[in-house]
N, C-alpha and C positions, 0 to 999 in steps of 0.2 A: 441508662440503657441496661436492661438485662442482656444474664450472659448468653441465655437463648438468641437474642436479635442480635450480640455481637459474632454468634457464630455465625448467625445465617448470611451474616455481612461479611465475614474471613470467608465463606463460603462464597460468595458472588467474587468477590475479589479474588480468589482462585479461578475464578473461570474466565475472568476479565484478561487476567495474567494468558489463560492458555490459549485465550482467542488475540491476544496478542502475538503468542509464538506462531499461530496459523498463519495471521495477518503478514507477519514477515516474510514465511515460506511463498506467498500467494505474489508478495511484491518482489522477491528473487524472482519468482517465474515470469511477471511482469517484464524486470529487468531484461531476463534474458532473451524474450523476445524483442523485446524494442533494438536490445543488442546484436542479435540476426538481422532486423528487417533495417538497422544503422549499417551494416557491414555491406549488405543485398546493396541497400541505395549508393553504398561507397563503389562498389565496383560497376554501376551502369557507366557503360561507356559514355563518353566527352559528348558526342553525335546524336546520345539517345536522353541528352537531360533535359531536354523542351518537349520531353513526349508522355501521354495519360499514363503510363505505366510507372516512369521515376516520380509525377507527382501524386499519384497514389500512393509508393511508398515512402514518399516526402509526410501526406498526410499522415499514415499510417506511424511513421514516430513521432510525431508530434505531438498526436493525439493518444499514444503510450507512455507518452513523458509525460502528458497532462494526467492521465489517466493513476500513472507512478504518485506522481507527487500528490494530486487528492487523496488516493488512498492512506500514504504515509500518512497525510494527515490525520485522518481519523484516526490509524494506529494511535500517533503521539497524542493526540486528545483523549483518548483513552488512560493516559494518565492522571490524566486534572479526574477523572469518573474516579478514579482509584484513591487520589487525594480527599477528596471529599466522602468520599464513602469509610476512610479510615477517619476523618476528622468525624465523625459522626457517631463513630464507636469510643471518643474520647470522651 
């Protein structure tokens, strides 16, 4: 490999890196709604938790917490792009 295509590959791997630092900030914000709308569903009163309104936000973390975790995923696959893309400049 030339040094021209190993830069343009430190190149991509740079940007792989900063959409990783995005990715993170996106899945705190993630977090931190599923963590409101976990507190929300914590405080519906005893009387009102067989009613459309707690299982709404029953669904609503559940479907934050799936929503978290796929994401993370792709973040951390993003590393094996990274490994590969360095093994390729070797």
């Amino acid at each position: 490999m030339n040094k021209v295509r190993r830069k343009t590959i430190q190149e991509i791997i740079t940007k792989i890196q900063e959409l990783q630092g995005e990715m993170e900030s996106v899945l705190e914000e993630i977090e931190s709604v599923k963590d409101e709308e976990a507190e929300y569903l914590e405080n519906i009163p005893e009387n009102m938790q067989s009613s459309e309104r707690y299982e709404k936000a029953e669904s609503a973390v559940e479907s934050l917490e799936s929503s978290y975790d796929t994401f993370e995923e792709a973040k951390d696959s993003l590393d094996d792009v990274i490994s590969s893309l360095e093994e390729a400049t070797e």
